[in-house]
C-alpha positions in Angstrom: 1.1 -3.0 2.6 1.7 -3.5 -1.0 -0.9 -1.8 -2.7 -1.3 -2.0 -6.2 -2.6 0.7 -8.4 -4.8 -0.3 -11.6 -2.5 1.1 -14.0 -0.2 -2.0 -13.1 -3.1 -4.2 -12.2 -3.3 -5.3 -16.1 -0.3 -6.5 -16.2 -0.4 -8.9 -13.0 -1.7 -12.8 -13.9 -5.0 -13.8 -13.0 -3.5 -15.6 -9.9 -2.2 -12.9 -9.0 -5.0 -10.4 -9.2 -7.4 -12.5 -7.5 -4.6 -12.8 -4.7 -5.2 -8.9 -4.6 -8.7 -9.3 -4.1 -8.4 -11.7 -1.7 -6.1 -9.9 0.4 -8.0 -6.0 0.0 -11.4 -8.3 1.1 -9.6 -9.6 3.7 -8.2 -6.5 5.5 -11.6 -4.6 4.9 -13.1 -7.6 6.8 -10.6 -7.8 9.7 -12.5 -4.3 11.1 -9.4 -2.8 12.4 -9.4 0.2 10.0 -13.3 1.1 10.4 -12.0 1.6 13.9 -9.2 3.9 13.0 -6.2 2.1 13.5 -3.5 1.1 11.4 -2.0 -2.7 10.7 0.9 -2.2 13.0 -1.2 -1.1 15.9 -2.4 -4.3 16.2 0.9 -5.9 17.3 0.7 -7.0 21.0 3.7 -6.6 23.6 3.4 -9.4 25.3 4.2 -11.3 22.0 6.8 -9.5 21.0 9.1 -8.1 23.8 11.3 -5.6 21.6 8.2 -3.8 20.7 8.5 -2.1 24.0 11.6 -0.4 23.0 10.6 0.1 19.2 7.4 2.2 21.0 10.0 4.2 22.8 12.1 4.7 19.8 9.4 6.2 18.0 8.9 10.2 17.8 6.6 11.6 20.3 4.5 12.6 18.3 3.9 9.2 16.6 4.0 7.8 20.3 0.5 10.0 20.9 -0.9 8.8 17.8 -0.5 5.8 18.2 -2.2 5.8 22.1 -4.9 8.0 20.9 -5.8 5.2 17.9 -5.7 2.2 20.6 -7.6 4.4 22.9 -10.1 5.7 20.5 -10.7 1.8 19.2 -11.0 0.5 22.7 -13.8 2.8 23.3 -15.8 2.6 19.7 -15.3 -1.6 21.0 -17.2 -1.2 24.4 -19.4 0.9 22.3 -20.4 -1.8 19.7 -19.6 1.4 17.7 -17.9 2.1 14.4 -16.1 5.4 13.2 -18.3 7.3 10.3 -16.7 6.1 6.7 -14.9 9.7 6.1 -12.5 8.8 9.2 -11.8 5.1 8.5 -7.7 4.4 7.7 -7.5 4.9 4.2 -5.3 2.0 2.4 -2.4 4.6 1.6 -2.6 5.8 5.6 -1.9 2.1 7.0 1.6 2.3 6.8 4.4 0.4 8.4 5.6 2.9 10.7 6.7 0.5 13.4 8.1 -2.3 11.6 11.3 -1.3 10.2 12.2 0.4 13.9 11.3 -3.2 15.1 13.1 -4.5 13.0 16.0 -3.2 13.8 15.5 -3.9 17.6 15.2 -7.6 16.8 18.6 -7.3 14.7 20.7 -5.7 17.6 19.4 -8.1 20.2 20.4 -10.6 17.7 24.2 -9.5 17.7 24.0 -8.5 21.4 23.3 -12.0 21.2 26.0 -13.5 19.2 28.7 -11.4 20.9 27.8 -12.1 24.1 27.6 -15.9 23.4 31.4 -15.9 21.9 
């Protein structure tokens, strides 16, 4: 996520500042962060079918993480339960850490694609 700091925020137009707004209401009002998770745990693999392999392309480590969030959120959601404030995802924490491998995935079935169709 682009967040923007308010050192720069002065110099943004009024469009887009209330754009900012907008969009830092916006997440805080989707939930997903009061339940620990970050913006691309969110992404479903039945929608995407490469996200399969961009999960397995990640580090172990970030692998576990990433099933302990979803975990943890599933069961705060049975719960009707929220994490306390002091462990919410902090803006800088929600970090695209699984886009740019997707990303990529998409992009080489995409040639796979292209040289397999010539």
């Amino acid at each position: 996520m682009a967040y923007v700091s308010r050192r720069f925020a002065s110099q943004l137009s009024s469009g887009q500042r209330v754009f900012n707004a907008f969009r830092e209401w916006y997440v805080s009002a989707c939930g997903y962060r009061q339940l620990g998770l970050r913006k691309d745990d969110l992404m479903n693999e039945e929608d995407i079918p490469e996200l399969t392999e961009a999960v397995r392309r990640l580090p172990e480590e970030e692998q576990n993480l990433r099933m302990f969030r979803m975990k943890r959120a599933l069961d705060l959601s049975m719960k009707h339960q929220l994490l306390p404030k002091e462990e919410w995802t902090k803006p800088e924490e929600d970090v695209e850490y699984l886009t740019p491998i997707l990303d990529s995935v998409i992009a080489e079935r995409k040639e796979r694609e292209h040289w397999n169709w010539k």
